[in-house]
PAGU-702142 format. One record per residue (C-alpha): residue in one letter; x, y, z. Coordinates in steps of 0.5 Angstrom, whole numbers, padded with zeros to 4 digits, always signed. Layout:
aXYZ ...
***
This chain:
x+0000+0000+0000 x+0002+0007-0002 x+0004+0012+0004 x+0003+0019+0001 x+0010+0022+0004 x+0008+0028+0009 x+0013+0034+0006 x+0018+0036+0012 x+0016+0045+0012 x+0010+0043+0014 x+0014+0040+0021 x+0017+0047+0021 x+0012+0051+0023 x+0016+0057+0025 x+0022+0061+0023 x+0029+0058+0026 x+0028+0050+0025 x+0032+0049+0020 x+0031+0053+0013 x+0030+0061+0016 x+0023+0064+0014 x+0018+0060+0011 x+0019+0063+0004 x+0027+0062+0004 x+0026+0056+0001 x+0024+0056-0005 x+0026+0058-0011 x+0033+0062-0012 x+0031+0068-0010 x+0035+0070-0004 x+0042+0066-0007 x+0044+0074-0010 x+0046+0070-0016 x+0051+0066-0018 x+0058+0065-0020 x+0062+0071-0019 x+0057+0075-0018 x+0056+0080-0012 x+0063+0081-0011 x+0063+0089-0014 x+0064+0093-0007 x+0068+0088-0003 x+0071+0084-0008 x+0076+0081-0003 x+0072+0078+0000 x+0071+0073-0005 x+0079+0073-0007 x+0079+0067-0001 x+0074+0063-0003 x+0077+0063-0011 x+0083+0058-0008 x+0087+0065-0005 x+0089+0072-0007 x+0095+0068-0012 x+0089+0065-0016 x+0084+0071-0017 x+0080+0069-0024 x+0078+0077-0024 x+0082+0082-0028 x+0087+0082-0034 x+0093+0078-0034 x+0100+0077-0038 x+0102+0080-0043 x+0099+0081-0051 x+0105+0081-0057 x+0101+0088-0060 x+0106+0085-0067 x+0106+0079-0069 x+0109+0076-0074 x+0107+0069-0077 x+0111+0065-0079 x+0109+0061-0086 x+0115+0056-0088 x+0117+0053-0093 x+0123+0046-0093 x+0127+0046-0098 x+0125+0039-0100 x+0118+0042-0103 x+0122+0048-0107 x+0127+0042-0111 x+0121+0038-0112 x+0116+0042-0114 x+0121+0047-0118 x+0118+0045-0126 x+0111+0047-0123 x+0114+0053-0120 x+0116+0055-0127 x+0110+0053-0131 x+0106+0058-0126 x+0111+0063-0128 x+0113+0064-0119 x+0119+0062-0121 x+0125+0064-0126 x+0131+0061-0129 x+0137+0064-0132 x+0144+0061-0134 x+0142+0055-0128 x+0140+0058-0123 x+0133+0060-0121 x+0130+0066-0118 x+0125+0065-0112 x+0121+0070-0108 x+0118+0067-0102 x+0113+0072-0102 x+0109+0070-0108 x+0109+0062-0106 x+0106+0065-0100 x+0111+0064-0095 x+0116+0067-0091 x+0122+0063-0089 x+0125+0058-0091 x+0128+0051-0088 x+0134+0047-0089 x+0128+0041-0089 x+0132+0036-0095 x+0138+0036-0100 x+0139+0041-0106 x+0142+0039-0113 x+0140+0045-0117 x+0143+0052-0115 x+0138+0057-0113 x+0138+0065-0111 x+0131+0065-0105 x+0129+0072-0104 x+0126+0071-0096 x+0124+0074-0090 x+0127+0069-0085 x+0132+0062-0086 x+0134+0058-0082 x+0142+0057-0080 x+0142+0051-0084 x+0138+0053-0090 x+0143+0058-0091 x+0148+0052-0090 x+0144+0048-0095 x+0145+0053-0101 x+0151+0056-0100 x+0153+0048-0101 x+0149+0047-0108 x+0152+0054-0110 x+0146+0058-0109 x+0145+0064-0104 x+0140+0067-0099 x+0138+0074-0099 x+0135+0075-0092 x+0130+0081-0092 x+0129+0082-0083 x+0135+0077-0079 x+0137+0071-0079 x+0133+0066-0074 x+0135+0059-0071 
***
């Protein structure tokens, strides 16, 4: 047989036996908010409770880079293996054996020592790896660099 349960603030007759004023208990109504919320005048208060004053989630941290340059890098594998395409789109130019490349019209700007060079090459780039350089100073070719050289 089914018992209808009695609800409990019914034995909680008056205000102290257990929940406030009867209308405490209802919705969130009295909570004041919720997550951070409240925490305007007296925003210290709440630095505690938030895992201590080292770990306050409120305010602006770290520092923002206000220029920053992307990197968009090329090995030097996919330059020597992709070469006769280059020329057939005209990126590319060749003169007595050497080919002319500017990095900014492939869409890149640096290049990576990333492979081995057979055929001499004169790159135009922003950046180039240390041994990029090496690589084509070995083929007999060169890099010209626009801004510093980077590792």
């Amino acid at each position: 047989m089914v018992v209808n349960k009695r609800r409990k603030f019914t034995r909680q007759r008056a205000s102290g036996h257990g929940w406030g004023a009867k209308k405490k208990h209802r919705g969130g109504g009295s909570r004041g908010g919720k997550g951070n919320a409240g925490s305007g005048k007296r925003s210290w208060a709440k630095a505690p409770a938030k895992g201590g004053w080292k770990k306050m989630e409120l305010g602006k941290h770290g520092f923002v880079n206000k220029n920053p340059t992307k990197v968009k890098a090329v090995n030097l594998k996919f330059i020597e293996n992709n070469l006769q395409n280059l020329i057939a789109q005209k990126l590319v130019s060749e003169e007595k054996g050497v080919y002319n490349i500017e990095l900014k019209k492939l869409g890149f700007n640096k290049v990576l020592g990333t492979g081995k060079l057979t055929k001499k090459l004169k790159i135009t780039a922003d950046y180039a790896s240390k041994k990029a350089l090496e690589s084509v100073k070995k083929a007999g070719g060169e890099i010209t660099l626009s801004k510093e050289v980077k590792g």
